[in-house]
N, C-alpha and C positions, 0 to 999 in steps of 0.2 A: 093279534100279536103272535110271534111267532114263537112254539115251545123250545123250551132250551133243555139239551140234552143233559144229562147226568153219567158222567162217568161213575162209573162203579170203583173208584179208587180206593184199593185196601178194604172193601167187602168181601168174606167169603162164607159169607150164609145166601143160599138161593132165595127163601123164603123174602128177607130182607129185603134184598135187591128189588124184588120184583114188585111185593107189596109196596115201596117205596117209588116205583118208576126207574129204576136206573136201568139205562142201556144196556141189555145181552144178547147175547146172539147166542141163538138155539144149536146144539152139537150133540143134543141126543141120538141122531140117528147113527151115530160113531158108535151108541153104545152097543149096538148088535154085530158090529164089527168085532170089538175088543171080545165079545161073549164067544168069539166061533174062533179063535184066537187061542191056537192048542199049543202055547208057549207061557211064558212068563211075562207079564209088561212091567216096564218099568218107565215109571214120569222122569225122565230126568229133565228138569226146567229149569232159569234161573230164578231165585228168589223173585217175589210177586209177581209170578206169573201165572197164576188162576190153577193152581193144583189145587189147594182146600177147594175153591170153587168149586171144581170139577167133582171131586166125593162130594159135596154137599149136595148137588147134580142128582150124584148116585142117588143119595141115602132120600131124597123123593122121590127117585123114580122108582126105586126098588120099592117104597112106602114103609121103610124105616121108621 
């Protein structure tokens, strides 16, 4: 039988997601980018578009 995928719809805890199987795709390697990044960033995104997500990212990677 073949597994069926899990969108991650309206998730933005990482822990969750992951522990639970829902689809992500890995973009930490972005985060050494933004670190050597000698300006200001700003997310501008439109609503549900994976900005919590993305700090929640952070705050494991960093080990928040």
């Amino acid at each position: 039988m073949k597994k069926r995928i899990k969108l991650p719809n309206g998730i933005s805890d990482y822990r969750r997601m992951i522990k639970e199987d829902y689809i992500y795709i890995d973009k930490t390697e972005y985060i050494e980018k933004l670190e050597n990044i000698h300006s200001y960033v700003f997310f501008l995104r439109p609503r549900r578009f994976g900005k919590s997500l993305f700090t929640s990212v952070l705050e494991y990677y960093y080990g928040f």
